[in-house]
Each structure stands twice: as C-alpha cells, then as structure tokens.
C-alpha positions in Angstrom: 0.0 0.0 0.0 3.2 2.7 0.6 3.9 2.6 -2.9 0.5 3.2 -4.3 0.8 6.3 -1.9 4.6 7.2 -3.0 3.5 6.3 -6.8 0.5 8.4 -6.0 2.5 11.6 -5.2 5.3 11.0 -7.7 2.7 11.3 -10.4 1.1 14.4 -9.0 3.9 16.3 -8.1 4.6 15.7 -12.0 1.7 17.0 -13.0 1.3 20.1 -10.9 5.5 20.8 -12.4 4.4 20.1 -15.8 0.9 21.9 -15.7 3.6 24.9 -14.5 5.3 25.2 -17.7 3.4 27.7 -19.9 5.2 30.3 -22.1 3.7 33.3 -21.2 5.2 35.6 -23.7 3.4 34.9 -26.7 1.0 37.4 -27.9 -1.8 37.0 -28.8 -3.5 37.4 -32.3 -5.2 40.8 -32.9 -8.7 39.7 -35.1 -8.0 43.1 -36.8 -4.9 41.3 -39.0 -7.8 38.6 -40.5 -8.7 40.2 -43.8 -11.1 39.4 -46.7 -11.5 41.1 -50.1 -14.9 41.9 -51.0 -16.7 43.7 -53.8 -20.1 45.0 -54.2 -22.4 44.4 -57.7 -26.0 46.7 -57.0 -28.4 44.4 -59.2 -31.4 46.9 -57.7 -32.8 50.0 -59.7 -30.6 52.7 -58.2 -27.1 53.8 -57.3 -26.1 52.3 -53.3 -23.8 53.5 -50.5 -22.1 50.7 -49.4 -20.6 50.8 -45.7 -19.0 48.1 -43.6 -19.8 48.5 -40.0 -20.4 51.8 -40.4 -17.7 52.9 -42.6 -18.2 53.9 -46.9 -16.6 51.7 -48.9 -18.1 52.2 -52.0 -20.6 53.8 -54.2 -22.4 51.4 -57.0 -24.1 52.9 -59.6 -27.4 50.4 -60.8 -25.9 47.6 -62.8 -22.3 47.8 -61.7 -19.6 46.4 -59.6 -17.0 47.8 -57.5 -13.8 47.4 -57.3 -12.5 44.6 -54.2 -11.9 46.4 -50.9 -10.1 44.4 -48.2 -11.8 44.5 -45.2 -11.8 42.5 -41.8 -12.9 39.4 -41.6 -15.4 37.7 -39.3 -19.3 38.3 -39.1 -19.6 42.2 -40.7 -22.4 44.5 -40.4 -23.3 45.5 -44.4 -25.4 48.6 -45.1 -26.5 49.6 -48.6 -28.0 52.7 -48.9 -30.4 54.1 -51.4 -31.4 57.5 -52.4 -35.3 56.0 -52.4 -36.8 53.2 -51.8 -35.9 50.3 -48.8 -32.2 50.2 -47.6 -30.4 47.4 -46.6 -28.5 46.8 -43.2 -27.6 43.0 -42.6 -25.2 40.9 -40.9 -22.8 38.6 -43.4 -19.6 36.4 -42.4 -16.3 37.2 -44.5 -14.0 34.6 -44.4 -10.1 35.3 -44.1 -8.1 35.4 -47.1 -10.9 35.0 -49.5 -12.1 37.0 -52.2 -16.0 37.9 -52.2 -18.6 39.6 -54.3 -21.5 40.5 -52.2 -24.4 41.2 -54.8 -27.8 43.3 -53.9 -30.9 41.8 -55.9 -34.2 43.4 -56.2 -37.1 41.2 -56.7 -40.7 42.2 -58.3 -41.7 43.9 -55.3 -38.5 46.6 -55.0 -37.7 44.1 -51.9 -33.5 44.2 -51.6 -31.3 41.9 -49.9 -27.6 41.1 -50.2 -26.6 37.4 -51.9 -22.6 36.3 -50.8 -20.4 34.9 -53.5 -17.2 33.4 -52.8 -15.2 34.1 -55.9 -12.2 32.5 -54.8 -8.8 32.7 -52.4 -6.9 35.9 -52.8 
C-alpha cells in the first residue's frame, strides 16, 4: 500500500511541475490582422452607398460592380443605402483570405437583400 501512496504523489507532483510550464510571452492574435476582399455588384434600380460597420466603402451605380476592398474578416455589419426606396442593413460572415462579391438583388416587389459569393482565395 506505501507505494500506491509514494507512486501516487510521484505522479502528481509531476503533474502540478508540468501543468507549470506555460510560455507566457506569446502574444496574442489581434482579429484586426484577419482580412477578406470583397466587392459590391448593386443588381437593384438605383445607385447604393455601401458601408462596412459603419464605414463607406463604396458607391455602386445600378448595374455595376465595384472594385475589391479588403476588409476585416469575421461576421460584418453591411449597409446599402439608397437614395429611395428600402435600404439594406444585414449581418454577413467574411471569411479570411478569401475574395467575395456581395451582390444586392431586387425582386418584383422593390424588396432588396444582399446574396454572398465566394469568388475564390486571394
């Protein structure tokens, strides 16, 4: 039975020494250095404002596409803006490293939304 107990305290003095050795001088990952490319194509009747969280990006005249932007990655807040008619403000996840076209569709009704396209890595 004494060396079950000395076996025993061997094995977690080993542990609590081990479970001790941590690097603690690597830094961490800022999210802000995940990007993703992303352009805009305005399928709807009118020229958009296009922001990203909050911030212009781009201007789309009816029937065209921008130009890529690179922006941060992760879930995005995407606003398109019109000069009439019903704006757009949703939520879209932009994967790291790829290249996107977000386009905004109009259906019968003058209903927009945004459709994600991944065109590829960049």
């Amino acid at each position: 039975m004494s060396k079950n107990k000395l076996l025993f305290l061997v094995s977690m003095a080993m542990l609590i020494y081990l479970s001790g050795c941590v690097d603690t001088s690597v830094e961490n990952i800022s999210p802000q250095d995940y990007k993703s490319s992303v352009r805009f194509e305005n399928e709807a009747g009118a020229a958009a404002t296009i922001a990203v969280d909050g911030s212009q990006v781009s201007t789309v005249a009816s029937g065209q596409m921008s130009s890529y932007v690179e922006v941060n990655s992760g879930s995005r807040n995407i606003q398109a803006t019109y000069p009439s008619g019903q704006n757009i403000n949703e939520s879209i996840s932009l994967e790291t490293d790829l290249r996107i076209t977000i386009s905004i569709v109009e259906d019968s009704t003058g209903a927009r939304s945004l459709v994600k396209h991944i065109d590829g890595y960049r």
